[in-house]
N, C-alpha and C positions, 0 to 999 in steps of 0.2 A: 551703110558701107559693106560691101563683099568682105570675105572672109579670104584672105591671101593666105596660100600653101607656101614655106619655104623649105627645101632642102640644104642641108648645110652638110659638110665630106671635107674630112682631113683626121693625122692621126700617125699614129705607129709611136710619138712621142709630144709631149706636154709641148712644146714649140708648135705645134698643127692642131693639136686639142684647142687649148683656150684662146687663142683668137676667134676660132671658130665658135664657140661659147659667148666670147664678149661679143660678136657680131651679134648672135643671137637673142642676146638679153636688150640690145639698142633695138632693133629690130619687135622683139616682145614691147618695148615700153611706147614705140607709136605705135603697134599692132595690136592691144590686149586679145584683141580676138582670133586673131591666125594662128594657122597649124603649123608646128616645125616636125621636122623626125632630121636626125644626123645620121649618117651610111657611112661605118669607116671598116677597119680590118676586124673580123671576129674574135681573133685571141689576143689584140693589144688594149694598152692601159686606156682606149676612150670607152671601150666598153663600161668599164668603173667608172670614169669620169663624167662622162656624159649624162647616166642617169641620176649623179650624185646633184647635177647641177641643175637637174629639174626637167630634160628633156629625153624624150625616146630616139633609142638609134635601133639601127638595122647593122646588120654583119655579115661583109661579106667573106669569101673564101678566096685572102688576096694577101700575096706578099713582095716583096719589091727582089731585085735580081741580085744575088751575091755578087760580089766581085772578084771572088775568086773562085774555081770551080768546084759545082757544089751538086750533089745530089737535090737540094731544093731549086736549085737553075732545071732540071731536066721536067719538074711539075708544072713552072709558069705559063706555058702556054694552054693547061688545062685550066691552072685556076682564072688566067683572065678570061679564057672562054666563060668560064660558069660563072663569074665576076659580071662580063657583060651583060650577061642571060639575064642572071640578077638583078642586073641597075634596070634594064630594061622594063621587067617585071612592077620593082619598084616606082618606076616613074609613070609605069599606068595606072598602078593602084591610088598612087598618092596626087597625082595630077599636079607638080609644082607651079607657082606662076615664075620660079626662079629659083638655079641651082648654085651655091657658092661655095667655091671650096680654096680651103687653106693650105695645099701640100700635102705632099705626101703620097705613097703609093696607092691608098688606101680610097683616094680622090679620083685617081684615074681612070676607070672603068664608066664608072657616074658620070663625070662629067663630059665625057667622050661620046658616052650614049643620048645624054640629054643635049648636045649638040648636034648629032644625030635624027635626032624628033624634033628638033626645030624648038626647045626650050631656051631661053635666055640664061646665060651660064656666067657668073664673074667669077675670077680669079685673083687670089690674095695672096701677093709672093713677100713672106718676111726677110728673105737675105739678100745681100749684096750680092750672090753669086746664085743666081737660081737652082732650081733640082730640077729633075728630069722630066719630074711627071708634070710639071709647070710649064716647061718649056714648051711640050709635047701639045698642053693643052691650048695653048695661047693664041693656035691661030686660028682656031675657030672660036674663042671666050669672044665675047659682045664687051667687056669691062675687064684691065687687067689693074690693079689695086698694088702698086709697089712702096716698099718704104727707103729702096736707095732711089742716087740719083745715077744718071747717065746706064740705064738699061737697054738703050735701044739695040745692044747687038744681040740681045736674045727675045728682045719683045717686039710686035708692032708699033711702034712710036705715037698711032694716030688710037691705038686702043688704052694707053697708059695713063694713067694718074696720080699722083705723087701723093699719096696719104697717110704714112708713116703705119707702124703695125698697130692693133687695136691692145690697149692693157688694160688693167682693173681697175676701174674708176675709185675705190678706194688706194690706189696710191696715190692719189694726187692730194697737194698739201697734208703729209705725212709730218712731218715736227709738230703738229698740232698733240700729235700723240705719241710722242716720245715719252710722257712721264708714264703714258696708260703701259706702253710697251716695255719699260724697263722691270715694272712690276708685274707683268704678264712672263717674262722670262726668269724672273726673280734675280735679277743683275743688281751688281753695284754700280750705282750712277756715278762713285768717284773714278771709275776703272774704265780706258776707253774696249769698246767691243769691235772685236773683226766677225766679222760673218762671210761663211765659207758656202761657196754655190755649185756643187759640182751638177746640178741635172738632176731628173727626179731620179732616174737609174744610179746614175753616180759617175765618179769620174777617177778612175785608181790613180792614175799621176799624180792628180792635186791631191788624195786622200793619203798618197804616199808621202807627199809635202809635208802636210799637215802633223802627221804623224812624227815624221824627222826634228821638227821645230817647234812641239808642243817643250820641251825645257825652254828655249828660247824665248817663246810668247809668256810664260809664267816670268823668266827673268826682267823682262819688261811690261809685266804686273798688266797684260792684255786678258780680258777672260775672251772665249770663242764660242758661238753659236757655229756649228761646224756640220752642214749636211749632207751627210757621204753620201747617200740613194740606197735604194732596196737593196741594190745588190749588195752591197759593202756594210749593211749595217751591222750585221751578229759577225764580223770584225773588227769594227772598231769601236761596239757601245763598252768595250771593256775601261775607256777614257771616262769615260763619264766622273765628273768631278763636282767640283763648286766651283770651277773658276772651267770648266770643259763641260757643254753641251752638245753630245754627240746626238742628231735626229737623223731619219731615214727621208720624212719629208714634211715640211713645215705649210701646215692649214693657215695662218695668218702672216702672210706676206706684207700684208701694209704694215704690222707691229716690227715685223723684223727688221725692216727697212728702214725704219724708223727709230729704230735702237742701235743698230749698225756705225761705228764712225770711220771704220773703211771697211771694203769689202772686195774678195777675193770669188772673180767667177768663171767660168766658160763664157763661151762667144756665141753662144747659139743667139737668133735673132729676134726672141721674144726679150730675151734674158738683159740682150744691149740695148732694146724699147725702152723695159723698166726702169733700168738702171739710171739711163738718160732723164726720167720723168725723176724719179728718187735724188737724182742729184749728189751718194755722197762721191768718196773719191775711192777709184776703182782701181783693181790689177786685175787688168784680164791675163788669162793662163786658156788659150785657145785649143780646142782639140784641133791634133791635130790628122784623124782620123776619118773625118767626114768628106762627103765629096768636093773633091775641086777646093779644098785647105778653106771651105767660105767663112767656117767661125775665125780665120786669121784676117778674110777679107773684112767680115765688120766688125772687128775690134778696130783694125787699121783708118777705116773708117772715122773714130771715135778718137784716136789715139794721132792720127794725124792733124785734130782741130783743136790740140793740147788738152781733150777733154778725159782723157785715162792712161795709166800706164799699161805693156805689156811686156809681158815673160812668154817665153816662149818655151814648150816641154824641156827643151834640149837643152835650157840655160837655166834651169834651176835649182841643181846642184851648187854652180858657181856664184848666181846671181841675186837669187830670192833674199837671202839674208842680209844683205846688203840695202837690194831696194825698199823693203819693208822697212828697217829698221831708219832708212833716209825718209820716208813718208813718214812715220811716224812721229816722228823727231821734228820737221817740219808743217808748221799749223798754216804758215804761207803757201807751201803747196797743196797744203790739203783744201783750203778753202779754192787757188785756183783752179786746181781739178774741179771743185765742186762748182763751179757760176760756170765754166767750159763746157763740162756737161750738160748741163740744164739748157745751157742756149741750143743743144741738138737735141732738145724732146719735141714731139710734138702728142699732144694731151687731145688732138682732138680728134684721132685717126680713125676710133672706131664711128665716131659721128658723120664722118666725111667719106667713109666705106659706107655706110647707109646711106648716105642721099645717094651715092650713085645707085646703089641695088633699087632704090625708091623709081629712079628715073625711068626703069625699063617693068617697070610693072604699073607705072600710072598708063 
């Protein structure tokens, strides 16, 4: 058997990194022998990531467009120039037999150029409401890989496949190890646990939430695994308690998932995957900050199939205390949240983004 080259590109944030990743490890397990390298933006978190998880990247000198005006808007047509030059370079050295990328700005140079050279390129869109560099790339992609439905007004119809987003094959059937996880946190298993999601960066809304309602959560004897992100952490590790674990970013996601008996998250479209595979019963709290509002499009998503609730920034002052304290209190909602959910997971996305990558390299 030949030795198959892939390149894989996405990035700028943990939603673009690990898919890209889980693609990769499906990919390794019928390939032992193929070569991977990932191409993403030089100074973001796949740098760290990427190599932590076993594979070589490349780095370009690429950043996506402000939206408001900005002295790095006046660079960007330098650095995609030398971004292009780049990918260029890369795709002679490395000869792929196919380029896959997950989003992100970090993606578009690559995969523009390897359709360009006549390389076989698929694309992996996780949200309801696509981004730019997706859209851009889509009409020369050979494979567009989506996890909503009804995409056609910004995809080719006859290029789309409906394969849900890839996640960590360790979450699936997670209550097997709810008792390993509640000693791994050192929880009291009489005391139910909320687990706070904000992004691996963070998310100051929800962290301000959190913060406001920490008497609150103790009066109703809840302890919290609570994940502010990098940014916010030497702010609020001062919480840190016995019944308050404040982290910046949490390594064992299938334990926490699994100790969790509701959970409070952002919208991002890895985050609503998971969630959906995990099962329990959710508030999403959407930024409302990203392009085209999409983390409200697939919480809505979610929440329109009775499968979660949502709070919206601007209602959380009035409403949070209220709705939490109604989830809580009822074990009939939390269970139907939780079977609602689960019937929008699909467990097999990363399997089903591989065969198609398979098909264009047999």
């Amino acid at each position: 058997m030949r030795q198959y080259k892939f390149i894989l590109s996405g990035g700028g944030t943990g939603g673009h990194i690990y898919p890209a990743i889980a693609i990769a490890n499906e990919l390794k397990s019928r390939f032992p022998d193929a070569d991977f390298l990932f191409v993403g933006a030089r100074d973001k978190m796949e740098m760290q990531k990427v190599p932590q998880s076993g594979f070589k990247i490349r780095g370009l000198w690429i950043a996506g467009l402000q939206r408001k005006i900005s002295a790095q808007n006046l660079m960007f047509p330098l650095k995609l120039a030398d971004s292009l030059w780049k990918s260029r370079k890369i795709l002679n050295e490395f000869k792929p037999d196919v380029v896959i990328g997950t989003g992100g700005f970090a993606s578009g140079p690559l995969l523009k150029m390897a359709s360009i050279m006549g390389i076989p390129t698929v694309i992996q869109e996780q949200n309801s409401f696509p981004g730019i560099t997706n859209k851009l790339l889509s009409k020369n992609a050979n494979t567009i890989c989506v996890a909503y439905e009804n995409l056609e007004r910004f995809f080719p119809k006859e290029k789309m496949v409906l394969t849900g987003n890839p996640v960590r094959e360790d979450l699936i059937d997670i209550e097997t190890k709810r008792a390993a996880a509640t000693a791994y946190f050192n929880l009291d298993a009489d005391k139910k646990t909320l687990l706070v999601l904000g992004g691996s960066l963070g998310a100051r809304r929800v962290n301000q939430l959190i913060e406001k309602e920490l008497a609150n959560f103790q009066k109703q004897n809840v302890q919290i695994i609570w994940q502010c992100g990098k940014l916010y952490f030497e702010e609020y590790k001062k919480y840190n308690s016995a019944t308050v674990q404040v982290v910046d970013f949490i390594e064992r996601m299938d334990y926490v998932y699994a100790a969790a008996d509701i959970i409070i998250s952002r919208a991002g479209a890895s985050s609503v995957s998971e969630l959906c595979i995990v099962g329990k019963p959710v508030i999403f709290i959407p930024s409302p900050n990203v392009a085209e509002d999409h983390q409200t499009k697939n919480a809505r998503a979610i929440v329109d199939k009775k499968g979660a609730l949502l709070l919206k920034e601007s209602e959380l002052d009035s409403e949070f205390s209220l709705v939490f304290e109604a989830l809580l209190k009822d074990k009939g909602k939390q269970s139907q949240l939780s079977e609602n959910i689960k019937q929008l997971a699909m467990p097999n996305a990363t399997k089903m983004i591989v065969d198609k990558i398979v098909t264009l390299i047999k």
